[in-house]
C-alpha positions in Angstrom: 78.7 63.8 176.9 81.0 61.8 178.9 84.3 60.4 176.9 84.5 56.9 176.0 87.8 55.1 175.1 90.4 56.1 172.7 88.5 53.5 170.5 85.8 51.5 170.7 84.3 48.7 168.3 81.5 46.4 168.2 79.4 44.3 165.6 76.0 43.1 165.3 74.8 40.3 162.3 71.2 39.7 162.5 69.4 37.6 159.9 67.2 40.3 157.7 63.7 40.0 159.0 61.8 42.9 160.9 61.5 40.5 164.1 65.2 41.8 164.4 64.9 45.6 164.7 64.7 45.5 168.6 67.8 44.1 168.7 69.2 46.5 166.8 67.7 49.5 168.3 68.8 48.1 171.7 72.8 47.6 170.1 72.8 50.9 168.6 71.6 52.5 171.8 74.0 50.4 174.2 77.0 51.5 171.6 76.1 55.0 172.3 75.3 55.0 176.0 79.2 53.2 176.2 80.6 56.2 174.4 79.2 58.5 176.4 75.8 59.9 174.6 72.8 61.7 176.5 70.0 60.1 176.1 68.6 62.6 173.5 72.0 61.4 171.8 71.2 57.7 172.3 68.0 58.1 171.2 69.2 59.4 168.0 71.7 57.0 167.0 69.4 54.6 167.8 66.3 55.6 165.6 68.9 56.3 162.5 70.4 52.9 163.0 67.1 51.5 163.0 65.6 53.2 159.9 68.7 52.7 158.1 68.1 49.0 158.7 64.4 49.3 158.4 64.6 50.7 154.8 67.0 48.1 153.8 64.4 45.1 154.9 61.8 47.2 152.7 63.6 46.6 149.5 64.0 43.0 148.9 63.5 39.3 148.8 64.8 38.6 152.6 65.7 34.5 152.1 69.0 33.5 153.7 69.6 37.6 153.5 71.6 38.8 156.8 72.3 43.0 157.6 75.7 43.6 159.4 75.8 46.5 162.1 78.9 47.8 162.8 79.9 50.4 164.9 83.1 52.4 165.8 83.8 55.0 168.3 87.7 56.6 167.3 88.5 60.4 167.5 85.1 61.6 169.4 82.8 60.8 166.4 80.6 57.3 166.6 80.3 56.3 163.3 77.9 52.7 162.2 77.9 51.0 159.1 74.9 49.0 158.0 75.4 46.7 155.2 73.6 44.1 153.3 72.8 42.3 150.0 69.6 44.3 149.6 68.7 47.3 148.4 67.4 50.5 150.4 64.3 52.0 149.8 64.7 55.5 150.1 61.7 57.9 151.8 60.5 58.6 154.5 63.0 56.8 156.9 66.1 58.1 154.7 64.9 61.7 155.7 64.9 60.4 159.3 68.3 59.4 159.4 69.1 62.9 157.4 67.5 64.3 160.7 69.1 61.9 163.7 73.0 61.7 162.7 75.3 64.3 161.8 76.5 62.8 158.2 74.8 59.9 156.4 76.0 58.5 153.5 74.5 55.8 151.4 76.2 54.1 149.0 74.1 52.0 147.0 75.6 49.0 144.6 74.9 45.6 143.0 75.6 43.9 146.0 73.7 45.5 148.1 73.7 48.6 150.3 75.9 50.5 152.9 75.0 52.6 155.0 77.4 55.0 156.8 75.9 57.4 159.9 78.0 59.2 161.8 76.8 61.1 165.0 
């Protein structure tokens, strides 16, 4: 892996509808490619980023809904947060995540979801 910046920081807002998961799966592996990841380690990132998004779309009305993607490179660790009004549905794709990133942590509330996946 090839080092990045001291720090590095980027956001994605994408209304919540599936049409969207491209461009988050193209986001989440352009984050990673700028701080340095293989592309076994892009590929990872990406694919958690996605699910965590994915599962998140699964568990609610989507009308004027949005999902914010936010990602931060500091210390050597890339870490994104996903957060949205709606609520995740947890299965298969929360195992997928458990297998792509390094730590994931979801905290769910009444406002909606976040997501933290750190890689």
């Amino acid at each position: 892996m090839v080092q990045a910046a001291t720090t590095y920081e980027q956001e994605l807002c994408i209304a919540a509808d599936c049409s969207e998961l491209e461009r988050v799966r193209s986001f989440a592996a352009a984050v990673a490619a700028h701080c340095g990841f293989d592309r076994r380690a892009r590929f990872q990132a990406m694919t958690a980023v996605h699910e965590a998004v994915a599962c998140q779309l699964n568990g609610g009305t989507l009308r004027r809904r949005s999902v914010s993607v936010r990602a931060l490179w500091s210390g050597g660790c890339l870490t994104f947060w996903i957060r949205s009004q709606l609520q995740l549905e947890p299965g298969l794709g929360t195992q997928i995540m458990r297998l792509c990133a390094r730590d994931v942590y979801i905290l769910p509330g009444q406002g909606g979801t976040t997501v933290r996946l750190s890689f």
